[in-house]
C-alpha positions in Angstrom: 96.9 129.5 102.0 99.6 130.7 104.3 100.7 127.6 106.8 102.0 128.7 110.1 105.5 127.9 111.1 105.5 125.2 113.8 108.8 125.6 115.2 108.8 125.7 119.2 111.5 126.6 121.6 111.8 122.7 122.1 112.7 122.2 118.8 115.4 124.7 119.2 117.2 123.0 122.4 116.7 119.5 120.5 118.2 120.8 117.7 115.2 119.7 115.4 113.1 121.4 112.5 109.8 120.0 113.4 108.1 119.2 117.0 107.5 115.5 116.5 109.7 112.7 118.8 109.8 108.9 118.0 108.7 107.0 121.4 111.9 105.1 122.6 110.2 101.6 122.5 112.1 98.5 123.8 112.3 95.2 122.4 112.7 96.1 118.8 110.3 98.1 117.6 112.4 101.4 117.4 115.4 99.9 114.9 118.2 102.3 113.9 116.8 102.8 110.2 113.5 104.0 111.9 115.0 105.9 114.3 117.3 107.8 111.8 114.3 108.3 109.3 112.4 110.1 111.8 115.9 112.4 112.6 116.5 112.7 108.9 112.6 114.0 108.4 113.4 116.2 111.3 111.8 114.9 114.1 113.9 113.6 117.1 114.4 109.8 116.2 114.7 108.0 119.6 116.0 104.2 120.3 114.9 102.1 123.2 117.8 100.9 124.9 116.6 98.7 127.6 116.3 95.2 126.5 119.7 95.7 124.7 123.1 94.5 126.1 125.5 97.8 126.7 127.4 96.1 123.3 123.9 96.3 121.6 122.8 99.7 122.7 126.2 100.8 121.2 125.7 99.3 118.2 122.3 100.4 118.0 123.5 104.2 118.4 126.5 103.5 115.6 124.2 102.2 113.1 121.7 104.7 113.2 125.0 107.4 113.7 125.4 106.0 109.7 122.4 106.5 108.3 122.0 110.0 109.9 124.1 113.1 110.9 121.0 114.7 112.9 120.1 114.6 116.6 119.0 111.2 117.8 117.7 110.4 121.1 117.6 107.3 123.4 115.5 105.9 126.0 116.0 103.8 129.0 113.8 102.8 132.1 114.4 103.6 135.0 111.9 101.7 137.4 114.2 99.6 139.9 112.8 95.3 140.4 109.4 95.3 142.3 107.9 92.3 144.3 105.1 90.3 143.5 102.2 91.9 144.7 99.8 89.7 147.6 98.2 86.5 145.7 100.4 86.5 142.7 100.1 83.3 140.6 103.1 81.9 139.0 102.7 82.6 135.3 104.6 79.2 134.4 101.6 76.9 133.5 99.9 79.1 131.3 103.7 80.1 129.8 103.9 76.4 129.4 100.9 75.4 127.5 101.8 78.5 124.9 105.2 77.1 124.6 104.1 74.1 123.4 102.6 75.1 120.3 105.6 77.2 119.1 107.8 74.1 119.6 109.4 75.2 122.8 111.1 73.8 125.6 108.1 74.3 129.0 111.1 76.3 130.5 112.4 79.4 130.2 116.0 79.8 129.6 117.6 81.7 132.0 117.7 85.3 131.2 120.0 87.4 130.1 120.2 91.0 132.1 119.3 93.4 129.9 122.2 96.3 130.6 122.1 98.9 133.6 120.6 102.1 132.5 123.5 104.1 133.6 125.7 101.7 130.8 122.9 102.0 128.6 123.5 105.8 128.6 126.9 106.0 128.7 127.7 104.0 126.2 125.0 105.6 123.9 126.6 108.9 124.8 129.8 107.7 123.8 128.8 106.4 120.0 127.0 109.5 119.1 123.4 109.9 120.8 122.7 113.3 122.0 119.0 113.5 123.8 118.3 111.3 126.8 115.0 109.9 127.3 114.2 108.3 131.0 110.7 106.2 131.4 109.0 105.0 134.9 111.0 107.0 137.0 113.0 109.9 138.1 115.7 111.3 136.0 117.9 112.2 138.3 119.5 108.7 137.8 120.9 109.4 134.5 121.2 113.3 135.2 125.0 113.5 135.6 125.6 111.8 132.8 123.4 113.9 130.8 124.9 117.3 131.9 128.4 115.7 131.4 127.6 115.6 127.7 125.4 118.6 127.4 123.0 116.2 126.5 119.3 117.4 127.0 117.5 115.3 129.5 113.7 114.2 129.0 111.1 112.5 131.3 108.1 110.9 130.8 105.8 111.4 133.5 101.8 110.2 133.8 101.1 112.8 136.9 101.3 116.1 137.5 103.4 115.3 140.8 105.2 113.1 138.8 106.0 115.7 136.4 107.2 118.9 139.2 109.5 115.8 140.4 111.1 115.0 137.7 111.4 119.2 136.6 112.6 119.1 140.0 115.3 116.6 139.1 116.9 118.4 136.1 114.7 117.4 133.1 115.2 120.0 130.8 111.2 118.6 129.3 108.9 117.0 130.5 107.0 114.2 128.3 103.4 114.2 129.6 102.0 110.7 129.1 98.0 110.6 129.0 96.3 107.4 129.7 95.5 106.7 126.0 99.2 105.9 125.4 100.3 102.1 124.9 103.0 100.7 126.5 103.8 101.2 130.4 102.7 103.5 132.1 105.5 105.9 133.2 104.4 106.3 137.1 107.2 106.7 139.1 105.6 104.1 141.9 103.4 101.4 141.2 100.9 100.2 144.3 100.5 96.6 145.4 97.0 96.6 143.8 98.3 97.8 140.4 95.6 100.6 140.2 97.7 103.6 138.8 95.8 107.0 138.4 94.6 107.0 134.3 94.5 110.5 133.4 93.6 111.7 129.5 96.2 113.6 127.9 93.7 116.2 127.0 93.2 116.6 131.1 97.3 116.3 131.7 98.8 118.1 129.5 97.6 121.8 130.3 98.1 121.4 134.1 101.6 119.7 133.4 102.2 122.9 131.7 100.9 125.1 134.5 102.5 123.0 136.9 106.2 123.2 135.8 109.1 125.8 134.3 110.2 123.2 131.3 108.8 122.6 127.9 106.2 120.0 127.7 105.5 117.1 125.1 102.4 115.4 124.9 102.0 111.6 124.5 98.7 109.6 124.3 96.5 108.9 121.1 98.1 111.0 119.0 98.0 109.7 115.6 98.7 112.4 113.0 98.7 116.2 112.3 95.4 117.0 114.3 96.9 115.4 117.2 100.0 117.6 116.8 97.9 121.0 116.3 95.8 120.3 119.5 98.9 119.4 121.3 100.4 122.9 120.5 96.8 124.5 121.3 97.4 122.8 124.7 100.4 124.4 125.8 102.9 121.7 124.8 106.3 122.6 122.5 106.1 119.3 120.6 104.5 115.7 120.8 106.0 112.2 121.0 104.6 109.4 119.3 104.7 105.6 119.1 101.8 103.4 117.8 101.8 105.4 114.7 105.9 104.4 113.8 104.8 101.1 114.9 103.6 100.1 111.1 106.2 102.9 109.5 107.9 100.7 106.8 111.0 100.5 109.0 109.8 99.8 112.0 111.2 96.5 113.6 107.4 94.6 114.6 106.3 91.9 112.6 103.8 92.3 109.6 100.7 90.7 112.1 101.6 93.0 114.8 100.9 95.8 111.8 98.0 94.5 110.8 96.8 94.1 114.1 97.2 98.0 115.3 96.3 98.8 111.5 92.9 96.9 111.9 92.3 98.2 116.2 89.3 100.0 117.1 88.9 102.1 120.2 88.0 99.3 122.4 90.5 96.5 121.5 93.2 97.9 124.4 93.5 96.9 127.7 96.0 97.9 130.5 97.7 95.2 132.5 100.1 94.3 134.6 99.7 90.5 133.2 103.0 90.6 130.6 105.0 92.3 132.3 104.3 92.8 136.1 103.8 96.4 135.5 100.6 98.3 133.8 100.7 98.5 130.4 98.3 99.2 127.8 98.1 96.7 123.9 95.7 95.3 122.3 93.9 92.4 123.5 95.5 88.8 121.9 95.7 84.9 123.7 98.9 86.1 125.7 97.2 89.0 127.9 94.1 87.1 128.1 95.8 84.3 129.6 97.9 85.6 131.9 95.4 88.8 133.1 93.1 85.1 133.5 95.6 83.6 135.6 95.4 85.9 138.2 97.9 89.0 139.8 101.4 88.5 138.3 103.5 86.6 140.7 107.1 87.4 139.6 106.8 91.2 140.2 108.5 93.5 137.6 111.0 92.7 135.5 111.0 89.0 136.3 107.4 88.9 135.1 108.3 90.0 131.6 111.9 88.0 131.5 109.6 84.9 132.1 107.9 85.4 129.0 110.6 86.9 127.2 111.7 83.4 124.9 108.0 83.0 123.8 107.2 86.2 122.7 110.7 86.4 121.0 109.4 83.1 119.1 106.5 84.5 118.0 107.6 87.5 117.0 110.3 85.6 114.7 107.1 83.0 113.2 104.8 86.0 113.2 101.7 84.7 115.3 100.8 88.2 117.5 98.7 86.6 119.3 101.6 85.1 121.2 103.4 88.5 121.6 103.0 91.7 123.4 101.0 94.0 121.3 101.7 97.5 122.9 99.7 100.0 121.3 97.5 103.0 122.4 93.5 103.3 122.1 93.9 105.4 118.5 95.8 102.6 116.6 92.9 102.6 114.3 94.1 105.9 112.6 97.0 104.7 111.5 95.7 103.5 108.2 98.6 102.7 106.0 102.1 102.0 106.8 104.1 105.0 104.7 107.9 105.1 105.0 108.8 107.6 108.1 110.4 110.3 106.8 107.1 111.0 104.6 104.9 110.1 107.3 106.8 112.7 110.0 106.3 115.1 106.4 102.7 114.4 106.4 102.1 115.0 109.8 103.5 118.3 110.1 101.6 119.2 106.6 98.1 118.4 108.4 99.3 120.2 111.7 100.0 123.0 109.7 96.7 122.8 107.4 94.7 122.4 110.9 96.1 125.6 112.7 96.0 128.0 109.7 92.1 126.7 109.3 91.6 127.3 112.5 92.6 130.8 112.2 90.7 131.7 109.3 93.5 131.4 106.6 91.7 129.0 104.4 
């Protein structure tokens, strides 16, 4: 059987053989070897940058720089502090009561600011990244620094209107985000009420493509190589995924939170603004419950998630996920084993491949 060639023009300005992209996800998940795995497999490894010190994004960037020589990518988020929305409850009781069972102090320490997402960039410019990746907002905050490197500049975007703006603000792609995707949601405004518009990728990504004069990626429940193939038969250049590397062999989350997306059904997500103060989608666990229970999130975004931050570091480190925040998308089920990433990135182009010739007759 002849298998079609899947190389788009987006893999051509990323400098990559195949159209697959590692979500930038924050807070560990997205460690250097799994990020340079993906690049060395071909795909476009990407690091999430923003709950790293600027001296920890560099690092980050210098590490994986080692292990790899091909194009990585990094991520940052953009959305600026939002107040609490009318009626928020102080999360600290219920934060309390969970920090007593790991053995922690009922206080949070005082956080440490993550670093500014201009830093973030620059200094991930200056140890060796060469994509940049901006989430919950417009690019244009990070665009000269992009264009000063010749750096290719991608968005996520959940609207349509989102999308033209960003386009609008120099993204040379835009990454479509349907409302199957875990993690945040990347609206560029949030409404006091919380109640962001939750649009399927299948709906998004064909009138994102319409709608603006960039390649697209799609984003949202795709799990493997027939993801991929629909995503081209969509309109999009290439896809970006992130529950799947979640339980890749070198991804940073802890074996429960593995087991846990491993283990998902199509029902077991929720999206909340509970962890962090802005909507997110992961699978249901003790922490959500109790803080969606609670009541509207009374620090607003970031503070929300800073207040939070020391427990679910803790349980990350003693392995309980149902302390932690267990971002994943409504098609976690699919990923069925937990394959190093540079065969699983091999295996998913093989299906895509397998899919699109059988689709054209070549069987």
């Amino acid at each position: 059987m002849s298998l079609p060639d899947l190389t788009t023009p987006l893999c051509h300005r990323l400098g990559i053989r195949h159209p697959v992209v590692l979500a930038g996800m924050a807070g560990g998940p997205t460690t250097p070897e799994l990020a340079a795995a993906v690049s060395r497999a071909g795909g476009l490894g990407t690091l999430g940058l923003s709950a790293l010190s600027v001296e920890g994004a560099r690092a980050a960037v210098a590490r994986a720089r080692e292990l790899t020589d091909a194009p990585l990518g990094v991520n940052v988020l953009v959305a600026p502090p939002e107040p609490p929305p009318p009626g928020g409850v102080d999360p600290g009781p219920v934060l309390a009561a969970l920090r007593e069972e790991l053995g922690l102090p009922p206080d949070p320490p005082a956080p440490v600011a993550p670093g500014d997402a201009r830093d973030l960039v620059a200094a991930a410019l200056e140890a060796g990244a060469g994509v940049i990746s901006v989430g919950l907002g417009d690019p244009a905050v990070v665009r000269d620094l992009a264009e000063a490197a010749g750096a290719p500049l991608l968005a996520m975007a959940a609207t349509v209107e989102d999308a033209v703006r960003a386009a609008e603000s120099g993204a040379s792609a835009i990454v479509a985000q349907g409302s199957e995707a875990g993690g945040h949601r990347s609206n560029f405004s949030v409404p006091p009420d919380g109640l962001v518009p939750m649009i399927g990728t299948l709906a998004l990504v064909p009138q994102v493509v319409d709608a603006v004069d960039v390649p697209v990626i799609a984003t949202g429940g795709i799990m493997d190589g027939r993801g991929l193939a629909a995503a081209l038969a969509l309109g999009a250049q290439g896809v970006q995924m992130g529950t799947r590397f979640l339980v890749a062999a070198e991804s940073g989350v802890s074996e429960g939170y593995r087991a846990r997306i491993i283990r998902s059904r199509d029902t077991d997500t929720v999206t909340t603004r509970a962890v962090s103060g802005r909507p997110a989608r992961g699978l249901v666990n003790r922490l959500l419950t109790a803080l969606d229970e609670a009541g509207p999130p009374g620090l607003g975004y970031p503070f929300q998630g800073a207040a939070s931050a020391d427990l679910r570091a803790a349980a990350a480190g003693a392995d309980q996920p149902e302390m932690m925040a267990l971002w994943a998308g409504q098609a976690g089920g699919l990923a069925r084993d937990a394959p190093p990433a540079e065969r699983l990135v091999e295996e998913i182009v093989q299906q895509a491949r397998a899919v699109l010739a059988g689709l054209a007759g070549d069987r």
